[in-house]
N, C-alpha and C positions, 0 to 999 in steps of 0.2 A: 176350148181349153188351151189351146196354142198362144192364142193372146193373153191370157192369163200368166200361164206357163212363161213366155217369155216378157213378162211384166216381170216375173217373180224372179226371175232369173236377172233382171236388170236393177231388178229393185236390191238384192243382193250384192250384186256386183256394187252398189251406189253405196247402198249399208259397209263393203269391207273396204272402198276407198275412202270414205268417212271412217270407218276406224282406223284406216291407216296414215289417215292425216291427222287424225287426232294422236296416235302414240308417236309421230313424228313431232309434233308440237309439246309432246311430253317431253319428247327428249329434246329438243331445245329448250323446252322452261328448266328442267335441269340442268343441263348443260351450262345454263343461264343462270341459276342458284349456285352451282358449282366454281363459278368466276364471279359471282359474286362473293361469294365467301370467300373466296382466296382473295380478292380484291382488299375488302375486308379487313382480313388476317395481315395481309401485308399494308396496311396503315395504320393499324394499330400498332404491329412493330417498328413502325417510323415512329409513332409519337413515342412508346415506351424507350426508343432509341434519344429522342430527342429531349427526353423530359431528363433521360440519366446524363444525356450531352449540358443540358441546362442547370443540373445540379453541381456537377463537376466544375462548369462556370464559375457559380456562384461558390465554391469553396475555394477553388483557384483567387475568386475576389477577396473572398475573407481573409488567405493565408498573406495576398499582397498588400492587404490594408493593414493587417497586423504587423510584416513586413516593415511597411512605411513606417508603423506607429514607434516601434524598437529604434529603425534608424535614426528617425526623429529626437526617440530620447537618446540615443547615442551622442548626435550631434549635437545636443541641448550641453550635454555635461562634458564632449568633448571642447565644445565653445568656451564654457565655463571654466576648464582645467587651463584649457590656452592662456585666458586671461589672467588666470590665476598665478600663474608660469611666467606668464609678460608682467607681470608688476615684480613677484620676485626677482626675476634678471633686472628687470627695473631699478630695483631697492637693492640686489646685490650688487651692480657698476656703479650705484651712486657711493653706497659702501666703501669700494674698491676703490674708486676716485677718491674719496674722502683719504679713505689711507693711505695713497700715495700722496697726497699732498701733506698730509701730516708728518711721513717718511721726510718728503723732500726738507718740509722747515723744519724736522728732527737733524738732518744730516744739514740744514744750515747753521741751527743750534749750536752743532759741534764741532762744526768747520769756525766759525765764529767764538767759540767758547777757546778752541786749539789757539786761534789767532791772538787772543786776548791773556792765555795763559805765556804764551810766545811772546807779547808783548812785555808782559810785567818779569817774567824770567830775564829780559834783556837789558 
């Protein structure tokens, strides 16, 4: 019974290091699911981070496209008013020219007409 006895004894002892190796295995496959999931949790916060980063992008792109598209026509009708502006100074000094030379042969007219009137008085 001794051999028995210390079978049974040994065989227990075998049985609670087997089960103590297995709840130590437990708590590492937890331990193990536990970093995973935080693993996990924390790259799905990347991407939800990355996906609001990538929106804002792309509205930032919209506001500068539309941006451009205004200055564009800005410049479309400030180019246009310029031009519009350069023929009238244009046509206003041809103007201006014009009337002083008409001035000038008015006041030769009359420096001419004085001489002539000067002439026949004498």
């Amino acid at each position: 019974e001794t051999d028995l006895e210390k079978m049974k004894v040994e065989h227990k002892i075998k049985e609670e290091n087997v089960n103590e190796t297995a709840r130590e295995i437990e708590v590492k496959k937890n331990s193990h699911h536990e970093a995973m999931d935080r693993l996990l949790e924390a790259h799905k916060e990347k991407l939800d981070q990355e996906g609001k980063l990538k929106e804002d992008v792309k509205k930032a792109l919209q506001e500068l496209t539309q941006i451009e598209k205004e200055l564009g026509e800005k410049h479309s009708i400030l180019t246009l008013k310029e031009s519009q502006l350069s023929k009238e100074t244009g046509t206003k000094r041809t103007k201006a020219k014009n009337l002083k030379e008409r001035v000038e042969l008015l006041k030769d007219r009359i420096i001419d007409t004085k001489k002539s009137q000067e002439t026949v008085e004498r």
